[in-house]
C-alpha positions as CSV (number, residue, x, y, z in Angstrom):
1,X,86.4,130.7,-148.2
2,X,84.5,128.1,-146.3
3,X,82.9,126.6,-150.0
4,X,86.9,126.7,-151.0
5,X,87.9,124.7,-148.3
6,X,84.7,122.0,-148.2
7,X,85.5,121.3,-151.8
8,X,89.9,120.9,-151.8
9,X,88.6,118.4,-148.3
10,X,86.6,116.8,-151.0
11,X,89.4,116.7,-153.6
12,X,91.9,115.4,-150.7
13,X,89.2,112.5,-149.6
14,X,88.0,111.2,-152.6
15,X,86.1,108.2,-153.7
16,X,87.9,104.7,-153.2
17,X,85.7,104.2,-156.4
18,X,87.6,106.7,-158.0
19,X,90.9,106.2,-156.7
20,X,90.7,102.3,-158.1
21,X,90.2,103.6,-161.2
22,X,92.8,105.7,-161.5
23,X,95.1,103.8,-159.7
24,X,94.4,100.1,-162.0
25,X,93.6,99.6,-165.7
26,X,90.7,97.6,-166.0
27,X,91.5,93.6,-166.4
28,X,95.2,94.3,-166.2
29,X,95.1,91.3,-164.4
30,X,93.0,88.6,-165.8
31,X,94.8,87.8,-168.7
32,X,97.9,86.9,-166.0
33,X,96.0,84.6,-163.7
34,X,94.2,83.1,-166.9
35,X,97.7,82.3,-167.9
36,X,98.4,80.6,-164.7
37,X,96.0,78.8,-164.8
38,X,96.6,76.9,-168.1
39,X,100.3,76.7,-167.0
40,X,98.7,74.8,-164.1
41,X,96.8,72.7,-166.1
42,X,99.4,71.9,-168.6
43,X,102.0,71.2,-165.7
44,X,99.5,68.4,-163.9
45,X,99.1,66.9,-167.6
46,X,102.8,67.1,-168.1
47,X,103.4,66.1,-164.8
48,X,101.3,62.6,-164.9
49,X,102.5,61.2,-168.3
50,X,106.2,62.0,-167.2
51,X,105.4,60.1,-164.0
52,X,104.3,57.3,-165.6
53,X,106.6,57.0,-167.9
54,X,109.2,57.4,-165.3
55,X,107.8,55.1,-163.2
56,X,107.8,52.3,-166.6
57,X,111.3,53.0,-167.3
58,X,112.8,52.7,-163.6
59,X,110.4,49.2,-163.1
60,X,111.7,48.2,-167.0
61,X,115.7,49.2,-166.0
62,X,115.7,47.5,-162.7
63,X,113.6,44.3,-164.5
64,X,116.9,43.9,-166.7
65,X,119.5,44.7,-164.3
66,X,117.9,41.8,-161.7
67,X,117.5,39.6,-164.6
68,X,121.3,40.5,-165.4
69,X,122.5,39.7,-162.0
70,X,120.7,36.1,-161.6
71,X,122.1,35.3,-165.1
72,X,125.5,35.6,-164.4
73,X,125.2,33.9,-161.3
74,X,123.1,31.2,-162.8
75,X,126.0,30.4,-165.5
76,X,128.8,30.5,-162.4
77,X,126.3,27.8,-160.5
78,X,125.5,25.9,-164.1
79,X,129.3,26.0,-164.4
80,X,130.2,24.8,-160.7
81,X,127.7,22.2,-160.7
82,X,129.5,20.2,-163.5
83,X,132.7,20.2,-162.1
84,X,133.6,17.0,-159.6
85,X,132.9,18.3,-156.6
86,X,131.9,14.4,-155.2
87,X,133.4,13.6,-151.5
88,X,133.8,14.7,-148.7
89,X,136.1,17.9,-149.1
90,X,137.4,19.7,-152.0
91,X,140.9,20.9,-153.1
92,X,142.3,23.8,-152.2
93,X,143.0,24.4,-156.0
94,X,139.8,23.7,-157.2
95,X,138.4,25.8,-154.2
96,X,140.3,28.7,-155.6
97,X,138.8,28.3,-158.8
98,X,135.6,28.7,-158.0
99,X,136.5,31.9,-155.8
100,X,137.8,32.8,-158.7
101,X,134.8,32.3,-160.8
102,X,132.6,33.6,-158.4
103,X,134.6,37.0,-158.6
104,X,134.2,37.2,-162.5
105,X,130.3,36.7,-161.9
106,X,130.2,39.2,-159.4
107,X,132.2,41.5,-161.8
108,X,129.1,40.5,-164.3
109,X,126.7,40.5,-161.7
110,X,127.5,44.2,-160.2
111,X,127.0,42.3,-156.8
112,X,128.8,40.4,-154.3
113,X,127.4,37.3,-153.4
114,X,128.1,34.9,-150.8
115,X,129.0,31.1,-152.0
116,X,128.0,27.5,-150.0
117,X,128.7,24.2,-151.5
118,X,127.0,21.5,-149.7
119,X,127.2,17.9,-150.5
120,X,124.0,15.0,-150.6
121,X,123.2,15.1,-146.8
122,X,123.6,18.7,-146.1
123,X,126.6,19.4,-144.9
124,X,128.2,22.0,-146.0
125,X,131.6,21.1,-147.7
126,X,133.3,25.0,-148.1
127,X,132.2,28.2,-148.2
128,X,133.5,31.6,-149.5
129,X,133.3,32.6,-145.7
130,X,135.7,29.9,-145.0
131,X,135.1,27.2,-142.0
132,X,131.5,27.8,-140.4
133,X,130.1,26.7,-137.3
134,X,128.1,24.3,-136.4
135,X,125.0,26.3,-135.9
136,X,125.8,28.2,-139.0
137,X,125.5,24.9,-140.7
138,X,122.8,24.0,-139.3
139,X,121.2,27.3,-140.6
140,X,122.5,27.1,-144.4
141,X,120.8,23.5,-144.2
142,X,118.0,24.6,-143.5
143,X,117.4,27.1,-146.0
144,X,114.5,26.2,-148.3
145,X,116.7,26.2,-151.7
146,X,118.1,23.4,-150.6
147,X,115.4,21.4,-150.2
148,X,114.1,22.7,-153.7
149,X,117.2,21.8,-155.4
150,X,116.7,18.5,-154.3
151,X,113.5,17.7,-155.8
152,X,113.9,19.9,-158.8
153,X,117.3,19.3,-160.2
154,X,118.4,20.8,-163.3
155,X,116.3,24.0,-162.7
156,X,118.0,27.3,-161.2
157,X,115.7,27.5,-157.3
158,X,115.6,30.8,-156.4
159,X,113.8,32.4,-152.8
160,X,114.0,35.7,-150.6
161,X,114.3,34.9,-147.0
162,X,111.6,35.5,-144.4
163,X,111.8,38.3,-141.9
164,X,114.2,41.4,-141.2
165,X,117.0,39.8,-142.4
166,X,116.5,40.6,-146.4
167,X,118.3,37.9,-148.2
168,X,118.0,36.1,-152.3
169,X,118.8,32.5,-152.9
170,X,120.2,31.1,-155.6
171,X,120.7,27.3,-155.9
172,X,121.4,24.6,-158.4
173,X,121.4,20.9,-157.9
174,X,125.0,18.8,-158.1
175,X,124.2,15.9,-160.6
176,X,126.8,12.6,-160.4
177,X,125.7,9.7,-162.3
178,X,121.8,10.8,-162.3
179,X,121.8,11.1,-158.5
180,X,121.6,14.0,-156.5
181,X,124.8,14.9,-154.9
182,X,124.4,17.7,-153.3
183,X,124.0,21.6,-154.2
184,X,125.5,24.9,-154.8
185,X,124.0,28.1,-153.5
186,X,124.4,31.8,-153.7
187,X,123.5,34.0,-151.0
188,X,123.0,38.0,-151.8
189,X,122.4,40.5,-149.1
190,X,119.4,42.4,-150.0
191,X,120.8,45.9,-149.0
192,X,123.2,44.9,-151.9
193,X,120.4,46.3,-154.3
194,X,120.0,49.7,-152.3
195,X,122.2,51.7,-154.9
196,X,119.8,50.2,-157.7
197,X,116.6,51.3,-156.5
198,X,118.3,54.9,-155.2
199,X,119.0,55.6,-159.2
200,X,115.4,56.2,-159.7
201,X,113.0,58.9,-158.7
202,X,110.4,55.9,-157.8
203,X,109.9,54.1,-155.0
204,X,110.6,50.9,-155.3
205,X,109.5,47.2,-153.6
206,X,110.9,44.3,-154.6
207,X,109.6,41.1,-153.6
208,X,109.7,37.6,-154.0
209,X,107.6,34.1,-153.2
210,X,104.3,35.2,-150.8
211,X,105.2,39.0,-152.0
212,X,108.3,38.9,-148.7
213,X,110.2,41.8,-149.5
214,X,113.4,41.8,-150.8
215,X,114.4,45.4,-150.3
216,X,112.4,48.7,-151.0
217,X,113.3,52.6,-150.1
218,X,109.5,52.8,-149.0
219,X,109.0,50.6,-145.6
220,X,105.7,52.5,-145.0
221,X,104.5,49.7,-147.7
222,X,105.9,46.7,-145.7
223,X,103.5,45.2,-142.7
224,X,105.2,44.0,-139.5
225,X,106.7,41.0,-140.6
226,X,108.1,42.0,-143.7
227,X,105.6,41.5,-146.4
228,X,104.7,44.1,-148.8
229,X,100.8,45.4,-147.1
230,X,97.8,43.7,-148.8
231,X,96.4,46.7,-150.5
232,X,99.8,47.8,-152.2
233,X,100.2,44.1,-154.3
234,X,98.7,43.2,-157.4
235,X,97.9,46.8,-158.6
236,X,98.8,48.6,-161.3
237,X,97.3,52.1,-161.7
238,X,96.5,55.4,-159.7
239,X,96.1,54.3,-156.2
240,X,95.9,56.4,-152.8
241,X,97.8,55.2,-150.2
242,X,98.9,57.2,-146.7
243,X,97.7,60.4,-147.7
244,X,99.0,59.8,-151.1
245,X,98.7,59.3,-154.9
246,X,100.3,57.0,-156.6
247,X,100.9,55.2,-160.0
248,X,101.7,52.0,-159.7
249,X,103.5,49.3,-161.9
250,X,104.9,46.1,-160.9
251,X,106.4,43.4,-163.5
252,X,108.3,40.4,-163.2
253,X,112.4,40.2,-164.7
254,X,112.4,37.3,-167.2
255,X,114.3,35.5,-165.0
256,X,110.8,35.0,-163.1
257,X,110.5,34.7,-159.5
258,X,110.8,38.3,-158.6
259,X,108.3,40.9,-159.0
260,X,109.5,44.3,-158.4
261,X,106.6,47.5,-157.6
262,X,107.4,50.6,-158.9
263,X,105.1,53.5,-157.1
264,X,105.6,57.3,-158.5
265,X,104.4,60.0,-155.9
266,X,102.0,62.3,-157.5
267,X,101.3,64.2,-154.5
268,X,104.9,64.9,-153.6
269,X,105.9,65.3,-157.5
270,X,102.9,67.3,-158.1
271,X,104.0,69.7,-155.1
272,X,107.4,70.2,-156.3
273,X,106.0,71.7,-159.9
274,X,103.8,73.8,-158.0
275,X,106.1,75.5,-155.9
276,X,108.3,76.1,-159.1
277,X,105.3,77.4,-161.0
278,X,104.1,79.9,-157.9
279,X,107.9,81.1,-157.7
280,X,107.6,81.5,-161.3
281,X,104.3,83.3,-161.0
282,X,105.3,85.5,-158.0
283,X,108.9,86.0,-159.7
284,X,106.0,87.2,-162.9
285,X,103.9,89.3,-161.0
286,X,106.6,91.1,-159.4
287,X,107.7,92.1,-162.9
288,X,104.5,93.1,-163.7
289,X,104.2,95.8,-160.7
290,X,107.5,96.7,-161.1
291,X,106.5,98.1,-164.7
292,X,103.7,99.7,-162.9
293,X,105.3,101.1,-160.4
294,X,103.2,104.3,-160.1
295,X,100.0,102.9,-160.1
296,X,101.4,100.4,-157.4
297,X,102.3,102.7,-154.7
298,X,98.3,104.4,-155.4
299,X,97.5,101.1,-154.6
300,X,99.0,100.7,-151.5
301,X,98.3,104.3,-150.7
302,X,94.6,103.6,-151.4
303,X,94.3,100.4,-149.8
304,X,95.8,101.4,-146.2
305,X,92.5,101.7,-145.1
306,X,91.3,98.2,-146.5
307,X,94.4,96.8,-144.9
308,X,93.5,99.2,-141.6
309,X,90.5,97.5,-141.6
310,X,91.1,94.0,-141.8
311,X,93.4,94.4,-139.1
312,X,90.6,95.5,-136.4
313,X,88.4,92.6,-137.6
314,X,91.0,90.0,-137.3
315,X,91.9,92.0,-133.8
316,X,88.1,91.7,-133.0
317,X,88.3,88.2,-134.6
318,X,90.6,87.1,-131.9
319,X,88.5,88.7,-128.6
320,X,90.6,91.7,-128.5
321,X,87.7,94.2,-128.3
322,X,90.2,97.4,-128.1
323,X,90.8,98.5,-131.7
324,X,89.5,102.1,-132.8
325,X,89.2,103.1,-136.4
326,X,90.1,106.6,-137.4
327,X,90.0,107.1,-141.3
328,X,89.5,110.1,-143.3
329,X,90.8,108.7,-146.4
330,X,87.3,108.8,-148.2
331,X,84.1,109.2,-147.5
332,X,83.1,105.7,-148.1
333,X,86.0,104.5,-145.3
334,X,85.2,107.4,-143.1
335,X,81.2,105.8,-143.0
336,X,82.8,102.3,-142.3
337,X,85.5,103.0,-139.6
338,X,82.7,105.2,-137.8
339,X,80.4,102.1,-138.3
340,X,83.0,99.6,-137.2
341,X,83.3,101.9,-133.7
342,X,80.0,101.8,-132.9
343,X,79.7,98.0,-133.8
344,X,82.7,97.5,-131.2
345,X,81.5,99.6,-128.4
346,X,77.6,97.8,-128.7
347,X,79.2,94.5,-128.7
348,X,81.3,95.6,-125.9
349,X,78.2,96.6,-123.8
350,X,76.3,93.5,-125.0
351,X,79.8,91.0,-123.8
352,X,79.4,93.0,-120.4
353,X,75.8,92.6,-120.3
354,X,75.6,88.9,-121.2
355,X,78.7,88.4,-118.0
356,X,76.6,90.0,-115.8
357,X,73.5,87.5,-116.8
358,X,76.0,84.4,-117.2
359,X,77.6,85.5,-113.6
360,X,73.7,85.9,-112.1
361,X,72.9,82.0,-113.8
362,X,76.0,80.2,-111.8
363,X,75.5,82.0,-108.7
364,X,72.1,80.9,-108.8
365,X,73.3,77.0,-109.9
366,X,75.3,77.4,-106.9
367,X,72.4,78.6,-104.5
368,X,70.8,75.6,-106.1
369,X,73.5,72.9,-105.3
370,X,74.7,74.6,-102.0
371,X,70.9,73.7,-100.6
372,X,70.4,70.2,-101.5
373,X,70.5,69.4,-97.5
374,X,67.0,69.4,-97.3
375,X,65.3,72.2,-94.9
376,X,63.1,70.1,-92.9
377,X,66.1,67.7,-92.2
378,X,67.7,70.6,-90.5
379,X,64.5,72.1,-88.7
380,X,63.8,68.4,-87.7
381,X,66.8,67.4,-86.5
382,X,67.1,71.3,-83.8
383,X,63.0,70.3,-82.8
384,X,64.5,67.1,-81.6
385,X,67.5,68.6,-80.2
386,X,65.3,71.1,-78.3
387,X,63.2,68.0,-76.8
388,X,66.3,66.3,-75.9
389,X,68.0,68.8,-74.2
390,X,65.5,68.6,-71.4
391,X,65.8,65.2,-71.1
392,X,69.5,64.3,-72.2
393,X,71.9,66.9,-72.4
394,X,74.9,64.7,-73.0
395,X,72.9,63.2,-76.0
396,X,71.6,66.5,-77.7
397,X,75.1,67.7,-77.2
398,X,76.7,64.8,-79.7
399,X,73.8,65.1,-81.5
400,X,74.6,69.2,-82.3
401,X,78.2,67.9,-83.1
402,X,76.9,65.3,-85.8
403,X,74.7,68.6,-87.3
404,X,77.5,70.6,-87.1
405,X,79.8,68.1,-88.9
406,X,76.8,67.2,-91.7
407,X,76.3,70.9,-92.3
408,X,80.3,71.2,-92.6
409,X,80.1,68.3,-95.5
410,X,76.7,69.3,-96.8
411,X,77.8,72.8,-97.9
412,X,81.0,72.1,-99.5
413,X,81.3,71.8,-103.4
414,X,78.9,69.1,-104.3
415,X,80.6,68.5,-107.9
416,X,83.9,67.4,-105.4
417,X,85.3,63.8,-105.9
418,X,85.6,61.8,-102.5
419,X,86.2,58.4,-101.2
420,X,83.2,55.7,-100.6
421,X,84.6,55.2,-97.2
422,X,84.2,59.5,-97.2
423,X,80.7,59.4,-98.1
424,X,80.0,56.2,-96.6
425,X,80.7,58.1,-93.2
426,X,78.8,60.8,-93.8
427,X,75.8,58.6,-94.2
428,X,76.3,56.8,-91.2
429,X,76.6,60.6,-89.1
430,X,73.3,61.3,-91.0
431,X,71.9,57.7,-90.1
432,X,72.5,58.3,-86.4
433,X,70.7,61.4,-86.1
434,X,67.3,59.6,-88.1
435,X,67.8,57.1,-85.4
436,X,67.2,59.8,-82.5
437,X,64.6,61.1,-84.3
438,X,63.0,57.8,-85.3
439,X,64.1,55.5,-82.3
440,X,64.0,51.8,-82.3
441,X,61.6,52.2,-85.4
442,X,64.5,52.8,-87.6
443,X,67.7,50.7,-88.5
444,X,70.7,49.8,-91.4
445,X,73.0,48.1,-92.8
446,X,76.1,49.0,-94.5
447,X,78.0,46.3,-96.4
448,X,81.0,48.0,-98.3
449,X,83.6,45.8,-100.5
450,X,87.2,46.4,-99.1
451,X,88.4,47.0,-102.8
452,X,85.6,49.7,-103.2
453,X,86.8,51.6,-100.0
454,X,89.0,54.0,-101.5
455,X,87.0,54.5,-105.2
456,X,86.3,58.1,-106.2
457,X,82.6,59.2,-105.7
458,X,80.8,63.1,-106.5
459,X,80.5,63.9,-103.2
460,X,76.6,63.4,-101.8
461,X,75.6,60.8,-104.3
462,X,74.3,58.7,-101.5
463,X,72.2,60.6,-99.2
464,X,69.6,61.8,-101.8
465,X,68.9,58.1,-102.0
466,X,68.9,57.5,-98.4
467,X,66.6,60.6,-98.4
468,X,64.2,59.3,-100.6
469,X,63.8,55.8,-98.9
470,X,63.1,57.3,-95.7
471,X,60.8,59.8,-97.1
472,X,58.7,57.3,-98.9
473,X,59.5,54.0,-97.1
474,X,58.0,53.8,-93.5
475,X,54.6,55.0,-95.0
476,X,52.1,53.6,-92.7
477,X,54.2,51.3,-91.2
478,X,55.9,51.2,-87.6
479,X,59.2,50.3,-88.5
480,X,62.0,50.4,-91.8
481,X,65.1,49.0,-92.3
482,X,67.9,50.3,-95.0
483,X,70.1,48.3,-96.4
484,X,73.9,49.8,-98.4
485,X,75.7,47.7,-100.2
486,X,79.0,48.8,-102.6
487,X,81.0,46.6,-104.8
488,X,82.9,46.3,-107.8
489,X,81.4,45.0,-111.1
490,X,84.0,44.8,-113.3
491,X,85.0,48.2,-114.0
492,X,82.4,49.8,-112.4
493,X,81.5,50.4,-108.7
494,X,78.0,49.7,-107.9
495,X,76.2,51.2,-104.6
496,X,72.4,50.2,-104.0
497,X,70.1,51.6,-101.3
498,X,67.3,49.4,-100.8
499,X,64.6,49.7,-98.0
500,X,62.1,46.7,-96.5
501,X,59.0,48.7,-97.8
502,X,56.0,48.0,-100.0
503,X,58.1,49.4,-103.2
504,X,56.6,52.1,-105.1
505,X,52.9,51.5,-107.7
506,X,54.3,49.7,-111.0
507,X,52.8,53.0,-112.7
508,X,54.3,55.4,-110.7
509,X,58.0,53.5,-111.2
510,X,57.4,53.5,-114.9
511,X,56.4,57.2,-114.7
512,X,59.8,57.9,-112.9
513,X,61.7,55.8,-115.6
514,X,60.3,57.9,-118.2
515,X,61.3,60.7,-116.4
516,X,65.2,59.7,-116.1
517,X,65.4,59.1,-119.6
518,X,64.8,62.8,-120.3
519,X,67.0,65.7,-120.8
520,X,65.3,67.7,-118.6
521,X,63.0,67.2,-115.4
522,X,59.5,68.2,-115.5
523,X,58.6,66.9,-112.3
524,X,58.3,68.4,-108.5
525,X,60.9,65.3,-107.5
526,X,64.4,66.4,-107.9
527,X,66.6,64.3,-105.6
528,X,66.8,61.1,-107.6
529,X,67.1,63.0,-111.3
530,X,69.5,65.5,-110.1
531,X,71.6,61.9,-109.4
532,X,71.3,60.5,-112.4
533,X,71.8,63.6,-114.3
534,X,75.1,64.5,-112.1
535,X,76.4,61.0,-113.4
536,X,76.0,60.8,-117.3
537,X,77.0,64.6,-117.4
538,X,80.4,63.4,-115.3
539,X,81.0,60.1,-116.7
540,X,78.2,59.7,-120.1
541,X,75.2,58.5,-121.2
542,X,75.9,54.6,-119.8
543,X,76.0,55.7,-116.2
544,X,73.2,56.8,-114.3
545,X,70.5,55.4,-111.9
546,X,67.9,52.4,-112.2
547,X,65.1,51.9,-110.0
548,X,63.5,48.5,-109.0
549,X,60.8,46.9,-107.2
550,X,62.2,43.9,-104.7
551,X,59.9,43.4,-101.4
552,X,60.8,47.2,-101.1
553,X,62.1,49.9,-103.4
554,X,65.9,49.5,-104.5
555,X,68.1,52.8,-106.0
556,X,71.0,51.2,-107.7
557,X,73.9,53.4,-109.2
558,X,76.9,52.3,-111.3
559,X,79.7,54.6,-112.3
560,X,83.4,54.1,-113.5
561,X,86.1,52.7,-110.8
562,X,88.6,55.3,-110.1
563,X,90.9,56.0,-107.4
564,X,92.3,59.0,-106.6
């Protein structure tokens, strides 16, 4: 009974080996994705010659519809240039005629167009806009067509305006008697071509004189002031442009002047096809399973574990330490999922094990910050309390209150922002209580820019400066002197701590230099590192400490102005 039952558990938990293999025919599905692949292939081929040859026939169609549009205009200005238009005014009849002429080339032309006749100073004689102002005028006088109808007559003077305001010129010199008497121009909105270029699946630019754009559909290729950008003229080709591909064509319509750009997207074209080729592929594989439906839902029944398992690891993936495997599917997944369990519960022990180290480390970082107010400072400063209380009790009592208010500052957080003026005043309480100690054999100075007052400092950048002056500065001699000074250097705040001693030996400074300019101290001195460090790790590698010799030793720091 029991051999019975081991081998139908055997039968019921077989093999994913042999499940696959009864579940799939083998290579059932290469010759699919071998096909898809060629149909990729042959798509990006098809793809780039149609785009090309798109992008020829839109810049060869909009070439001859431009050239179209200035050629019936050119014969209504050839024509109104002949007529008599001398004097100072024209008839209302013969103004009707040309508004009537002007319609038949805008019928031609496929574009309205607005019409100026000026005479040979400039001044405009009518309009198709009727009377203008004066500074309207003044403006169509300006335009440069005019000027280049004067000193080329007989030759159609075309030009695109500069700026926002997207305008083409057309212009032809009035001739009386071999004198220049004035021209007629032709003024054509540039939006006016915005139904052209939306006919095409291009993008389209075109430009005219000093590549100023006329219109386009694609302003990412127009700088500022409404040129087409340096790096999309003169090109024809593939080029890669904003995170895109592009074949590019520009040609000129024979009625010269213009140049119109033609760019076909590759990248967004090339997208399109794929999407229709992976519907087309998932549309075919879902055929394909659907004639083997049988051997599908094996699959899926063989591959809950698989999926089972990529679900913990993505769960594990994303901290969650929680998820427990419980196959018996197969033997193979039953191994794994047992395996993956006692993976997660080490790791789980290991995470708790390294919080407990990482937990131990900060406290200790703490300890370490928390006792930067030095130990013999504090046992000092009670010894002369103790001395003074016999002799001065009023003194030792506002000296206790200066400890008290040191030890309050000392042992906060020492990463903490505070004012100069802040830590200035600490400095000062910590000055006054050297001075009992030291008498009339110790004095400072604090000098302290007003704009500096109320910069942001880590709190206790000062003292271990002051510290080390005193520590190393009286030496042999009866009496030292400190001098603070803060001020702003452009953007930075500088505060210097100079005493009036002998300096430090040139080797020993160059030893300490060396020292700063590593990323970690090797040395028994601490207090003027552990400064330095605290400033490149809070504001980088520029900031920091520098140490100099100037009658005695000066500690200069510089650090980034910023106010709370």
């Amino acid at each position: 009974m029991e051999k019975q039952r081991i081998k139908n558990k055997r039968q019921e938990t077989r093999s994913f080996k042999d499940n696959l293999r009864d579940m799939l025919v083998s290579h059932s599905f290469r010759p699919a994705l071998e096909m898809e692949v060629i149909c990729i292939l042959v798509v990006i081929c098809i793809g780039g010659f149609w785009g090309i040859s798109k992008n020829r026939n839109a810049s060869h169609e909009i070439c001859d519809t431009l050239n179209t549009a200035v050629t019936a205009y050119d014969g209504f200005l050839i024509e109104t240039a002949e007529q008599d238009l001398t004097g100072t005014g024209i008839s209302s009849t013969k103004r009707t005629a040309i508004m009537k002429a002007l319609y038949t080339a805008s019928i031609q032309a496929g574009y309205d167009a607005e019409f100026y006749l000026l005479d040979a100073e400039g001044r405009v004689v009518t309009s198709s806009r009727g009377e203008l102002s004066e500074e309207e005028k003044g403006s169509v006088r300006n335009w440069r067509v005019v000027e280049s109808a004067r000193q080329q007559p007989g030759e159609l003077q075309m030009d695109v305006s500069r700026g926002t305001e997207r305008y083409l010129f057309l212009a032809r010199a009035v001739e009386r008697d071999g004198q220049y008497g004035g021209c007629v121009i032709l003024k054509i909105n540039g939006k006016a071509f915005d139904e052209l270029l939306a006919r095409y699946a291009v993008t389209t630019v075109i430009v005219g004189e000093d590549y100023w754009v006329l219109e386009t559909d694609a302003y990412q290729f127009v700088d500022p002031i409404g040129k087409l950008r340096g790096e999309m003229r003169a090109y024809s080709g593939i080029k890669l442009f904003d995170h895109g591909v592009y074949y590019v064509m520009h040609q000129m319509p024979e009625c010269g002047y213009l140049t119109v750009y033609t760019y076909f997207n590759y990248t967004e074209a090339l997208r399109v096809l794929v999407t229709v080729l992976l519907t087309g592929a998932v549309v075919l594989f879902f055929l394909f399973f659907a004639g083997v439906r049988n051997a599908e839902k094996m699959a899926v029944k063989a591959t809950e574990d698989i999926y089972a398992l990529n679900e913990a690891f993505s769960e594990v993936t994303e901290g969650n330490l929680h998820p427990a495997l419980d196959i018996h599917s197969s033997t193979e997944f039953e191994n794994i999922g047992q395996g993956f369990n006692q993976m997660i519960s080490s790791l789980k022990h290991q995470m708790e094990e390294n919080r407990e180290l990482a937990e131990a480390v900060a406290y200790e970082q703490v300890k370490q910050l928390a006792s930067q107010f030095k130990s013999h400072f504090l046992f000092n400063t009670l010894d002369n309390i103790r001395f003074i209380c016999r002799l001065a009790p009023e003194l030792a009592e506002s000296m206790v209150i200066s400890l008290s208010e040191l030890l309050r500052y000392n042992t906060g957080n020492p990463n903490e922002k505070v004012t100069i003026a802040e830590d200035i005043n600490y400095i000062k309480k910590y000055f006054e209580i050297i001075k009992v100690r030291f008498g009339d054999a110790f004095t400072y100075h604090i000098e302290v820019e007003e704009e500096v007052q109320e910069a942001m400092i880590l709190k206790l950048l000062i003292q271990p400066l002051v510290e080390n002056a005193i520590k190393y500065g009286f030496g042999e001699r009866d009496h030292m002197e400190i001098f603070i000074t803060a001020h702003r250097q452009g953007d930075n705040v500088c505060i210097s701590c100079r005493d009036d001693g002998d300096g430090i030996r040139p080797e020993l400074l160059a030893k300490i230099q060396e020292n700063l300019a590593q990323e970690e101290n090797k040395t028994p001195h601490l207090g003027l590192y552990n400064v330095h460090r605290r400033l490149q790790l809070t504001y980088g590698q520029e900031y920091g400490l520098s140490l100099e010799n100037c009658g005695g030793l000066r500690v200069t720091v510089i650090f980034p102005m910023q106010m709370e």
